[in-house]
N, C-alpha and C positions, 0 to 999 in steps of 0.2 A: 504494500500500500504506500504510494509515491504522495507524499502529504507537503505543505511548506512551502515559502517564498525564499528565494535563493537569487542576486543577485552576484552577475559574473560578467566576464568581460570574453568576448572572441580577442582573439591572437591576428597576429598578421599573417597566422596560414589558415584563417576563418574555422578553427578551431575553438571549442570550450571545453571546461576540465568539468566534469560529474562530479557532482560533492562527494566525499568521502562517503558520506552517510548510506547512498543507492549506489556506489561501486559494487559494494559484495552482490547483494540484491540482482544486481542485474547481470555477474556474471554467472552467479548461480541459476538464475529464470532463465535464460535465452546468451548464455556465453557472452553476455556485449552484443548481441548481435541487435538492431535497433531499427526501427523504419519511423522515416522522418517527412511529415508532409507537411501540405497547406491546409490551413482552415477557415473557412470563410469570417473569422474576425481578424484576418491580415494578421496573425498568430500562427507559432510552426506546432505540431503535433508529433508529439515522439514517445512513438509504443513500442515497448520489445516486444519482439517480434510475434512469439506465442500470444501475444493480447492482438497483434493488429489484424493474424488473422481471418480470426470470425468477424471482423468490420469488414476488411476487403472482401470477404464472400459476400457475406451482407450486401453491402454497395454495387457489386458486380448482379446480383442477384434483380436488382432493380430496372425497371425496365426501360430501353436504351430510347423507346418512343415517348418516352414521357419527357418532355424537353426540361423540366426542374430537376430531374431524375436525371438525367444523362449529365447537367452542368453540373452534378454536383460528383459525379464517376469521374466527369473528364478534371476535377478541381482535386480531390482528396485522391483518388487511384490515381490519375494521372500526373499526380506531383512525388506520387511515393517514394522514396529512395532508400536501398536500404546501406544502412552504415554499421560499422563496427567499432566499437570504442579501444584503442589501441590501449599499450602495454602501462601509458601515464593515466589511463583514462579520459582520453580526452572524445571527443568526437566531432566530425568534421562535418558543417553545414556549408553544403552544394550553393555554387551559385546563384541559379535561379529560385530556389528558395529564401536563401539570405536575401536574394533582392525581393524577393512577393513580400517579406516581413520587415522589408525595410532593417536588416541588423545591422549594426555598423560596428560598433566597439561593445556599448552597454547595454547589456541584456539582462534578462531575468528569466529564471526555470522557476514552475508554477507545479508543484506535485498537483493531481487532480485525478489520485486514485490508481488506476492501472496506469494512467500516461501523464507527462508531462503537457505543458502548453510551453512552449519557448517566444519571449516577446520582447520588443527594442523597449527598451528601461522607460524611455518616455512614454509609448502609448500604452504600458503597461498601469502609469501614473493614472492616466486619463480613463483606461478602462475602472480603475478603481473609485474614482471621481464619481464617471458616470453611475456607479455602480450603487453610488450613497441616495440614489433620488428616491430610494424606497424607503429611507428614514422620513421620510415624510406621509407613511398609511399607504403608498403607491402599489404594496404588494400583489404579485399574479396570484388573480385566485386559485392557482391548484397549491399556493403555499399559507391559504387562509387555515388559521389553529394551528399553525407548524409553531414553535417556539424552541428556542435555543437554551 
């Protein structure tokens, strides 16, 4: 269970280092092996590999006429990439991913259960921002009587 806000930086070979804490975690789940995509909040998504999966059947499963359903095939499968986390731990964000998520230097890893969310530090601010409008009673009702 990937929990916690972790702020880190890419390297000049668009490398980040896995916190200490999910190294063992993830070489014992899936050996480091890791698949790394896009997610429609311009956020990267990074499953070991045994969690991603029953997504990518899932996804693949949906049907390719359904024009919502196929941008979201061609958006989350067709960004997938898979990665391995080398001998320091680090793991290596592709191009055109670091470009979809806009990362540049500052980042943040987002546990969020089986996966991470990977995000550029700023819009990670902003998502958390937005996130506060529900301290005002704003709540979706499928979380009416949820309490913490």
């Amino acid at each position: 269970m990937f929990r916690g806000i972790t702020q880190l930086c890419l390297d000049s070979k668009s490398r980040f280092a896995v916190p200490a804490k999910y190294r063992e975690e993830l070489l014992s789940s899936c050996a480091g092996n890791l698949v790394i995509t896009a997610d429609p909040s311009r956020c990267l998504l990074i499953y070991p590999q045994p969690s991603w999966e029953p997504i990518e059947k899932k996804l693949n499963s949906l049907s390719s006429f359904n024009p919502q359903s196929r941008s979201l095939q061609r958006l989350i499968v067709g960004n997938a990439c898979d990665v391995e986390m080398d001998s320091a731990g680090r793991v290596l964000v592709v191009t055109p991913l670091r470009q979809f998520a806009s990362l540049v230097k500052d980042i943040v890893l987002v546990g969020q259960g089986e996966k991470f969310e990977l995000w550029d530090a700023e819009k990670w601010n902003q998502e958390i921002e937005a996130a506060l409008v529900y301290k005002d009673g704003n709540m979706p009702p499928e979380l009416e009587g949820f309490s913490l």
